[in-house]
mmCIF file of the C-alpha atoms, coordinates in Angstrom:
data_MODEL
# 
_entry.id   MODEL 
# 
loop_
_atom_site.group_PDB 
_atom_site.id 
_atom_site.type_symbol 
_atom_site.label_atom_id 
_atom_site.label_alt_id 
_atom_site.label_comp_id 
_atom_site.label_asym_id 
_atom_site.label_entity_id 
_atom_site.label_seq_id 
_atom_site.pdbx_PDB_ins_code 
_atom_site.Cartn_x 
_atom_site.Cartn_y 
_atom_site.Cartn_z 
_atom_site.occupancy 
_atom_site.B_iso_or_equiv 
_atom_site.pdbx_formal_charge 
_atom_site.auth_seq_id 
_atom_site.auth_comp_id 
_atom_site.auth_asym_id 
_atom_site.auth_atom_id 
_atom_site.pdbx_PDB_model_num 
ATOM 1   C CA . UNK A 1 1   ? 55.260 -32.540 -27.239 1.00 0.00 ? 1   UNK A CA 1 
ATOM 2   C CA . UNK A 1 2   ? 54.946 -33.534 -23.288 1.00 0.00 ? 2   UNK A CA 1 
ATOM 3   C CA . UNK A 1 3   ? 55.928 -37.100 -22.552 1.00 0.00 ? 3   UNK A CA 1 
ATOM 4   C CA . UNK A 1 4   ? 53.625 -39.168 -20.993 1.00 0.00 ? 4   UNK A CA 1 
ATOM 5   C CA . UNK A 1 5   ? 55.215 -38.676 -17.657 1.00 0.00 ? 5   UNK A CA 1 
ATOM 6   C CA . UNK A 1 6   ? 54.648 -34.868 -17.463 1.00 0.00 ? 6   UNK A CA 1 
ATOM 7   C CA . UNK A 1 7   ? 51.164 -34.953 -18.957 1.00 0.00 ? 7   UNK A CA 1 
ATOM 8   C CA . UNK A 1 8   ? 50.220 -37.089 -15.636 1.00 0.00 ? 8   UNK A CA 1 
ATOM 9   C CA . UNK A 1 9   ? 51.989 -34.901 -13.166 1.00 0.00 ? 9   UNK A CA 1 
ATOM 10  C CA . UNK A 1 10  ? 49.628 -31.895 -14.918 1.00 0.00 ? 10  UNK A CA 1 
ATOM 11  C CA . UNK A 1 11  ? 46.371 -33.949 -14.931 1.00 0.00 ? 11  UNK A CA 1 
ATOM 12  C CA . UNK A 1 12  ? 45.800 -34.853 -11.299 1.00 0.00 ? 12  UNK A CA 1 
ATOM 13  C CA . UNK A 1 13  ? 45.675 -31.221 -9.537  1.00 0.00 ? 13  UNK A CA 1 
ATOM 14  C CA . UNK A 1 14  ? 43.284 -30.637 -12.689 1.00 0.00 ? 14  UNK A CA 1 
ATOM 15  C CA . UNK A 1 15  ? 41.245 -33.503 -11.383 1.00 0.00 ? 15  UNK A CA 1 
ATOM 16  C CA . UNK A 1 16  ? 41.226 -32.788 -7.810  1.00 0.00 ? 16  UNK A CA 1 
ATOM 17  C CA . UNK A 1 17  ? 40.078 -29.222 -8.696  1.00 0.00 ? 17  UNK A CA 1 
ATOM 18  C CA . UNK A 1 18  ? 37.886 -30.399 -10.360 1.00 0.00 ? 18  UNK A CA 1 
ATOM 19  C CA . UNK A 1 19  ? 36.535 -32.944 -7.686  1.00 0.00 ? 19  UNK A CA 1 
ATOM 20  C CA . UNK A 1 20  ? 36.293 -30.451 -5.645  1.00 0.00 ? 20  UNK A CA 1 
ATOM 21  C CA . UNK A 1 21  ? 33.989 -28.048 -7.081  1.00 0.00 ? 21  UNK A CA 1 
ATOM 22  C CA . UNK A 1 22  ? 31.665 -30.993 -8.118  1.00 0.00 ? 22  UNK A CA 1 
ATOM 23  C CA . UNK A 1 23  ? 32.281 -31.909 -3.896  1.00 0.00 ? 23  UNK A CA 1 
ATOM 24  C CA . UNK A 1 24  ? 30.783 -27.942 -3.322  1.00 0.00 ? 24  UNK A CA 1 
ATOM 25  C CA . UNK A 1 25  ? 28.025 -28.340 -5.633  1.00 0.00 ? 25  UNK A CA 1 
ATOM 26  C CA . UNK A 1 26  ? 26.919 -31.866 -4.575  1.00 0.00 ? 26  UNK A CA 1 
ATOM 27  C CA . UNK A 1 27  ? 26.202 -30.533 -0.450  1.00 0.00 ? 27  UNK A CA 1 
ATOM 28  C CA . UNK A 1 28  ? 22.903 -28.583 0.653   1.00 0.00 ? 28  UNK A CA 1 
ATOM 29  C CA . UNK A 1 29  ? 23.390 -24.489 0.521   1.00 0.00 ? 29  UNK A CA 1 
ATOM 30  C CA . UNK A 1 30  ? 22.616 -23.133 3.783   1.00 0.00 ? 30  UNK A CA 1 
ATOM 31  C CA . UNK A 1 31  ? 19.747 -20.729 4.023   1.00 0.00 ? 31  UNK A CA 1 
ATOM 32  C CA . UNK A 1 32  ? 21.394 -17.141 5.140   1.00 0.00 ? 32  UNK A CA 1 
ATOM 33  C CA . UNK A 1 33  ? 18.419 -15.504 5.058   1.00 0.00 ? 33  UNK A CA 1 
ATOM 34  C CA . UNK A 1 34  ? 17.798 -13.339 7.953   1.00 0.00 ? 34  UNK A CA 1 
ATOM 35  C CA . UNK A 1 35  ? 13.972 -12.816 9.508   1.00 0.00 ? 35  UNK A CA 1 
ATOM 36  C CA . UNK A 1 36  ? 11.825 -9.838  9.750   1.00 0.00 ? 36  UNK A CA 1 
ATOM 37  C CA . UNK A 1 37  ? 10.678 -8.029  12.738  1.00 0.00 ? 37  UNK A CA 1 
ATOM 38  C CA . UNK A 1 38  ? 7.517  -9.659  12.643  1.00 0.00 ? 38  UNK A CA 1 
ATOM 39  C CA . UNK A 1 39  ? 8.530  -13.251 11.963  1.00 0.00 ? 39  UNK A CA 1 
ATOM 40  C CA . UNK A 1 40  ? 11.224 -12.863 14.760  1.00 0.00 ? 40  UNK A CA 1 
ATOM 41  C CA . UNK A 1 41  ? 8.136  -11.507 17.108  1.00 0.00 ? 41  UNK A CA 1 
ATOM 42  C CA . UNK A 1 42  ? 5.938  -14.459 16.117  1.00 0.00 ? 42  UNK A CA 1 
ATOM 43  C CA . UNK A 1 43  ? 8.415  -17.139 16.607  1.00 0.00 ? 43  UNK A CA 1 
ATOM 44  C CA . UNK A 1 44  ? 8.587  -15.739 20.361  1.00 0.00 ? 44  UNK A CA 1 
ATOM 45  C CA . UNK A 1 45  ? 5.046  -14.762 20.869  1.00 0.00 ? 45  UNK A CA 1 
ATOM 46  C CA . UNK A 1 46  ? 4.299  -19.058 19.433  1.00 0.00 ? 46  UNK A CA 1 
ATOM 47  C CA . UNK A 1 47  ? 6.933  -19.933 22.225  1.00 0.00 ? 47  UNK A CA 1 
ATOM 48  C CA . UNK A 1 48  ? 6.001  -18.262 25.563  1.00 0.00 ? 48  UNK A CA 1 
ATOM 49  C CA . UNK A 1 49  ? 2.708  -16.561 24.303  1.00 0.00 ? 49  UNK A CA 1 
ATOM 50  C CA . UNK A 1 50  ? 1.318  -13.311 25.455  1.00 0.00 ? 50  UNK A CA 1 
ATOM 51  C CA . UNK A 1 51  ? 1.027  -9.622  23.455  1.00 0.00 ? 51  UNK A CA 1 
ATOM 52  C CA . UNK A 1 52  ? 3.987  -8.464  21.199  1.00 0.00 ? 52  UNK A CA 1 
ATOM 53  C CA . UNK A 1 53  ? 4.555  -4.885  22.893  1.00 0.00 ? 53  UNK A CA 1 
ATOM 54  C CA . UNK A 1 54  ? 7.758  -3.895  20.349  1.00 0.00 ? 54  UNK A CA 1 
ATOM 55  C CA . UNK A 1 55  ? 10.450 -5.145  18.602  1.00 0.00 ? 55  UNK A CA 1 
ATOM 56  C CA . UNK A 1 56  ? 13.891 -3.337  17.961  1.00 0.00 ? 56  UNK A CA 1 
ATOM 57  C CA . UNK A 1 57  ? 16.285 -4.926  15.632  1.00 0.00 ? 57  UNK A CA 1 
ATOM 58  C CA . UNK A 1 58  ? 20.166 -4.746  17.093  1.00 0.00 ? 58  UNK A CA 1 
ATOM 59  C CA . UNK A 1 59  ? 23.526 -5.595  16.822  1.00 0.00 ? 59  UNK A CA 1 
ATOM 60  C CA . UNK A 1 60  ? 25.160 -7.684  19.603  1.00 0.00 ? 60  UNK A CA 1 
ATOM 61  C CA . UNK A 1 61  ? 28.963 -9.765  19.525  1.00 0.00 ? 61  UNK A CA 1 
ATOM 62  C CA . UNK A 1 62  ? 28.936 -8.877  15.525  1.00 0.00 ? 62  UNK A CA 1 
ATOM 63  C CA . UNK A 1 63  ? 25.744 -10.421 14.103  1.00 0.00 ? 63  UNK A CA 1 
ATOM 64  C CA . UNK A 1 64  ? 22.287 -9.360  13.704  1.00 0.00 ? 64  UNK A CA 1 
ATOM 65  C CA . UNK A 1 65  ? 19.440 -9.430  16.336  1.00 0.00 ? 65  UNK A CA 1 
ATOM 66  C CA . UNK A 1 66  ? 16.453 -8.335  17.596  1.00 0.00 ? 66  UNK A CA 1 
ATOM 67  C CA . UNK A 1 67  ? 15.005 -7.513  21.343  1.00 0.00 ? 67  UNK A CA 1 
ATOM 68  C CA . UNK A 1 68  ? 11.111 -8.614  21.575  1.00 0.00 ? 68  UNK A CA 1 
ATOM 69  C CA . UNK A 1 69  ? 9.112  -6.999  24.613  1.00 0.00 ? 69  UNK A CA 1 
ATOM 70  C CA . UNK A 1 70  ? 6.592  -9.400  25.267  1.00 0.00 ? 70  UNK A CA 1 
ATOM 71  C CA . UNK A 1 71  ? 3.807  -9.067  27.913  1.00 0.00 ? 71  UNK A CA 1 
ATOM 72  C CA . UNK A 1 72  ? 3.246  -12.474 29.089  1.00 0.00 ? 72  UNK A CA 1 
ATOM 73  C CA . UNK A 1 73  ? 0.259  -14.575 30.415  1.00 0.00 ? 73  UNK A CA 1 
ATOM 74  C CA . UNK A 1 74  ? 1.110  -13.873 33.430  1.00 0.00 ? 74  UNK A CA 1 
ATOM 75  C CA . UNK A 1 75  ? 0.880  -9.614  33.046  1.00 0.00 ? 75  UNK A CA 1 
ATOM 76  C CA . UNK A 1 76  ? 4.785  -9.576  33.532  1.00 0.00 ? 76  UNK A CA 1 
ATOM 77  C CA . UNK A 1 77  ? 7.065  -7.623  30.962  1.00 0.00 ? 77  UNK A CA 1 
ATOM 78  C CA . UNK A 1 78  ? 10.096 -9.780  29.600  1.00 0.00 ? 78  UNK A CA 1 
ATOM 79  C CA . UNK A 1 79  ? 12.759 -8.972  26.814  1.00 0.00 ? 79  UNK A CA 1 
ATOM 80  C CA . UNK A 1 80  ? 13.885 -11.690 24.534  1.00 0.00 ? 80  UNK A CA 1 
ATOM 81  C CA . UNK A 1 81  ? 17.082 -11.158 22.510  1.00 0.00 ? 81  UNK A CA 1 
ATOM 82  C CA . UNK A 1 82  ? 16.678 -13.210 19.281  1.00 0.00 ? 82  UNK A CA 1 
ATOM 83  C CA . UNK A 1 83  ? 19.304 -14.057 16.561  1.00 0.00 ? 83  UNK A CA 1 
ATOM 84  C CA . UNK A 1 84  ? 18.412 -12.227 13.599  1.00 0.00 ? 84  UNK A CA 1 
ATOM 85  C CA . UNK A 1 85  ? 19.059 -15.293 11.198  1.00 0.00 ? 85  UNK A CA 1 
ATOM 86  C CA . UNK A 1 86  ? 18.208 -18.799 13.341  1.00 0.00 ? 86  UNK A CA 1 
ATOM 87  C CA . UNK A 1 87  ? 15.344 -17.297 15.250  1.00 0.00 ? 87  UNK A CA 1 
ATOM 88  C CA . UNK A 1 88  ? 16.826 -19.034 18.542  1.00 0.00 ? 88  UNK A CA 1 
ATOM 89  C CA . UNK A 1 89  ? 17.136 -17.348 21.995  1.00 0.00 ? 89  UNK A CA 1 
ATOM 90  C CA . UNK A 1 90  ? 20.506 -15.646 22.598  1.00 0.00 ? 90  UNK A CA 1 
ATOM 91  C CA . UNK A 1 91  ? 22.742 -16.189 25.681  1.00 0.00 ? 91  UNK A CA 1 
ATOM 92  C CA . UNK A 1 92  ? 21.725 -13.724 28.730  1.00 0.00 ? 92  UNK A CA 1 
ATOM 93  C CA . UNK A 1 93  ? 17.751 -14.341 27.930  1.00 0.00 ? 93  UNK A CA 1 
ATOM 94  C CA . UNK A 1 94  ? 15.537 -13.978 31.420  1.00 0.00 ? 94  UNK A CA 1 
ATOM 95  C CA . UNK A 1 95  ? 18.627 -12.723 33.507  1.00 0.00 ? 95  UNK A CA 1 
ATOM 96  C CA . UNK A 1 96  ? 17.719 -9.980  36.119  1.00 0.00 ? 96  UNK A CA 1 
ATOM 97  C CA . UNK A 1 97  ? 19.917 -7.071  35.715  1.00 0.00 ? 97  UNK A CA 1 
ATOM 98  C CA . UNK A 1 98  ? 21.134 -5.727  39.352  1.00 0.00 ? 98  UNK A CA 1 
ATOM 99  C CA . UNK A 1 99  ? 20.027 -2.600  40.210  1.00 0.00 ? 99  UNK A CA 1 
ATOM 100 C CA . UNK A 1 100 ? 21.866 -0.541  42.479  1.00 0.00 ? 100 UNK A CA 1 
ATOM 101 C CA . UNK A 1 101 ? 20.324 1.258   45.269  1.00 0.00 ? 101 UNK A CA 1 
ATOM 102 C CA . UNK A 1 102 ? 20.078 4.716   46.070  1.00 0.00 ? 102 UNK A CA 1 
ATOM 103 C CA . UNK A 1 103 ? 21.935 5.995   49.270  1.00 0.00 ? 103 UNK A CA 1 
# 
């Protein structure tokens, strides 16, 4: 039979364990759940406006995205890169790529 002294030194990691599942079941799951084509499209289309003129989905730094052609208002083509899961803008949206000339 244990003595009360090594019972204790057995029940707190037990408790803490414990604790700490109720801890992971207590906070808010996060939603992982990644958009379609078309919802990605209509997030940017309900941002800047204009026509939809394709959507390809891609893979940039690792994670899921997509790159929306959009015709805007103003009749000017711009590509949007979109994480595939937020729905937000990714880094390098609106830059002007440098085009070299031809000598």
């Amino acid at each position: 039979m244990l003595k009360r002294s090594q019972y204790s030194v057995f029940r707190w990691p037990s408790i803490i364990a414990l604790f700490g599942m109720l801890l992971c079941l207590a906070l808010p799951a996060q939603s992982q759940d990644k958009l379609s084509p078309p919802q990605a499209a209509a997030r940017v289309q309900q941002q800047y406006g204009g026509q939809v003129l394709g959507i390809k989905p891609l893979v940039l730094d690792n994670r899921d995205a997509y790159r929306v052609k959009l015709l805007l208002p103003s009749e000017r083509v711009r590509v949007f890169l979109i994480d595939a899961y937020s729905g937000k803008p990714l880094a390098g949206n609106g830059k002007k790529k440098k085009r070299k000339k031809n000598q």
